[in-house]
C-alpha positions as CSV (number, residue, x, y, z in Angstrom):
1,X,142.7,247.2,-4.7
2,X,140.0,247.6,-2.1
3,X,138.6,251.2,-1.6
4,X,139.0,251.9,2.2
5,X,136.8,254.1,4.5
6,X,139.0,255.8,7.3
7,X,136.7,255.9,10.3
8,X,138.7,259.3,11.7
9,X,138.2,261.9,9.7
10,X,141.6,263.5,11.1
11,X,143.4,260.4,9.7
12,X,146.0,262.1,7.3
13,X,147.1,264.9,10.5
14,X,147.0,262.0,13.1
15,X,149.2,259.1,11.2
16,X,151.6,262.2,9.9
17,X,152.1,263.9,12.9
18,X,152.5,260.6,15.0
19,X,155.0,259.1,13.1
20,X,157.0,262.4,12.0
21,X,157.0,262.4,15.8
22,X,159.2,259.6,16.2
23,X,163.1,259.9,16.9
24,X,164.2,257.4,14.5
25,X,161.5,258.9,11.6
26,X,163.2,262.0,12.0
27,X,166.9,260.3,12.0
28,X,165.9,258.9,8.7
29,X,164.3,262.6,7.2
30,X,161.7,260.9,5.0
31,X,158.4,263.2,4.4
32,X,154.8,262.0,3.7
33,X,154.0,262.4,-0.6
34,X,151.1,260.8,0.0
35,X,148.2,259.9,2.4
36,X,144.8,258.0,1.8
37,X,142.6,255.8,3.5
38,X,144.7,252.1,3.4
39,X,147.6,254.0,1.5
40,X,150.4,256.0,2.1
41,X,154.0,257.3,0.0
42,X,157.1,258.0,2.1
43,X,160.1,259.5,0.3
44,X,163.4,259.2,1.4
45,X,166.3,262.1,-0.3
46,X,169.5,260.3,-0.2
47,X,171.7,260.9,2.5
48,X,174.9,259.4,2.8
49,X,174.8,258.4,6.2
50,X,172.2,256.1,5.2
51,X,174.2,254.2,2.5
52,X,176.9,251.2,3.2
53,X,180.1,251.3,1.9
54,X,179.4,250.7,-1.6
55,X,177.1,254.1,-1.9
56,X,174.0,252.1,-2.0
57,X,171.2,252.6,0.4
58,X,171.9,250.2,3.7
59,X,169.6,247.0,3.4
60,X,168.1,247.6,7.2
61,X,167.0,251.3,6.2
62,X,165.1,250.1,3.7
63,X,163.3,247.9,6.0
64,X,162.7,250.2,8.0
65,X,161.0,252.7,5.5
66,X,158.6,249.5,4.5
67,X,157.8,249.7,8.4
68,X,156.8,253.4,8.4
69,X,155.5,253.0,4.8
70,X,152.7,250.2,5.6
71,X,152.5,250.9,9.5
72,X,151.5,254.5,8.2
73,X,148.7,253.0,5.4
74,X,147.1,250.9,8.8
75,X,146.9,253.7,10.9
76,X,145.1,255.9,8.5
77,X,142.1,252.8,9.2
78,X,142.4,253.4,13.0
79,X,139.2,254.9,15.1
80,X,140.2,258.3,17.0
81,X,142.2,257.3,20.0
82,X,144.0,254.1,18.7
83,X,147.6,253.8,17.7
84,X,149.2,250.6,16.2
85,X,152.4,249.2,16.6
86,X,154.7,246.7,14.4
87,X,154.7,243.3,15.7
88,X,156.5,241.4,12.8
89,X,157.8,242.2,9.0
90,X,159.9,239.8,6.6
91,X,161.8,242.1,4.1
92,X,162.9,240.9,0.4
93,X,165.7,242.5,-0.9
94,X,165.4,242.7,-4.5
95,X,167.6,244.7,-6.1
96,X,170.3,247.0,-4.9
97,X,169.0,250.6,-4.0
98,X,170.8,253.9,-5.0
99,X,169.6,256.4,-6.7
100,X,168.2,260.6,-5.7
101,X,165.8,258.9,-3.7
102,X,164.0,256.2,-2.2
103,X,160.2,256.1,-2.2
104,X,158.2,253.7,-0.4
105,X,154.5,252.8,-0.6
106,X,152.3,251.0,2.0
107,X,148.9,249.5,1.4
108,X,146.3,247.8,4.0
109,X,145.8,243.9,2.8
110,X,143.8,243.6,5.6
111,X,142.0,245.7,8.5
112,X,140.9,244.4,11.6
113,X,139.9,245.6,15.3
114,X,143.4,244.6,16.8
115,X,145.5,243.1,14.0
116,X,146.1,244.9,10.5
117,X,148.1,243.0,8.1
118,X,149.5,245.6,5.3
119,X,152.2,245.6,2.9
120,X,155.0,248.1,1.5
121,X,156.9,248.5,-1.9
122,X,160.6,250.3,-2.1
123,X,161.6,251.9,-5.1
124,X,165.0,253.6,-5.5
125,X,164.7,256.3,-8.0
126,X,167.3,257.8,-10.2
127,X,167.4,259.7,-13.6
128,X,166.2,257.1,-15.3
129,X,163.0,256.6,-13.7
130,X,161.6,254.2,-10.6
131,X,163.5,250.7,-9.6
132,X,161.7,248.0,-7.1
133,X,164.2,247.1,-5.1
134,X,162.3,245.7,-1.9
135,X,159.1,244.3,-0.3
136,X,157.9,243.8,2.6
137,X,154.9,241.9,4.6
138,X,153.8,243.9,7.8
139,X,151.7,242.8,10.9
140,X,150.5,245.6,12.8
141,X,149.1,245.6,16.5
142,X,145.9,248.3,16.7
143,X,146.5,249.3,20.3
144,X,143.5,252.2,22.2
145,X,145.3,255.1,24.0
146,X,144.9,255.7,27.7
């Protein structure tokens, strides 16, 4: 995995406090574990308003925490006053999700001055340790404030 170089030194308060920022971020309740240069580490506590009927975590929420996950890991690569935005993901579905928790990680693939590509892994995790249970492929849009 490539070693990244984020060009703001602010990256870690800037991508957490943007996205923690968001409505539906703070709907879901998930919390940064981790933050580096191309990579971040969202955890999600289970809640059950985020399950379907069956007690497993919903299929669309896990989606969305691949968005946040690798949206978050491209944004720590932005320069000062640029903000990126999702302009496509395709979501696998590998394995049904329940568990404690869900925890997802992001990764850049690929930076670039107004498209990132980066992905996201989902693990649910219960007593018995950490399961994959999604992927996901994300195109971001680097977009400069103002």
């Amino acid at each position: 995995m490539p070693t990244w170089q984020a060009p703001n030194p602010d990256f870690a308060a800037v991508v957490t406090g943007a996205v923690l920022s968001m409505p539906a971020a703070r709907h879901l309740g998930f919390e940064f574990a981790r933050i580096a240069p191309g990579e971040t580490e969202i955890v999600q506590p289970f809640r059950t308003e985020l399950t379907q009927h069956n007690g497993f975590f919903q299929g669309g929420m896990l989606g969305s925490l691949a968005d946040f996950a690798a949206g978050s890991a491209a944004g720590t690569l932005l320069q000062p006053g640029w903000v990126n935005m999702t302009i496509d993901y395709t979501v696998k579905i590998l394995a049904a999700a329940n568990g404690l928790r869900v925890i997802a990680r992001g990764r850049v693939l690929k930076p670039g001055a107004l498209i990132t590509s980066a992905a996201a892994d989902v693990y649910s995790v219960d007593n018995e340790g950490e399961t994959l249970c999604a992927t996901a492929l994300v195109t971001m849009r680097n977009v400069r404030l103002g």
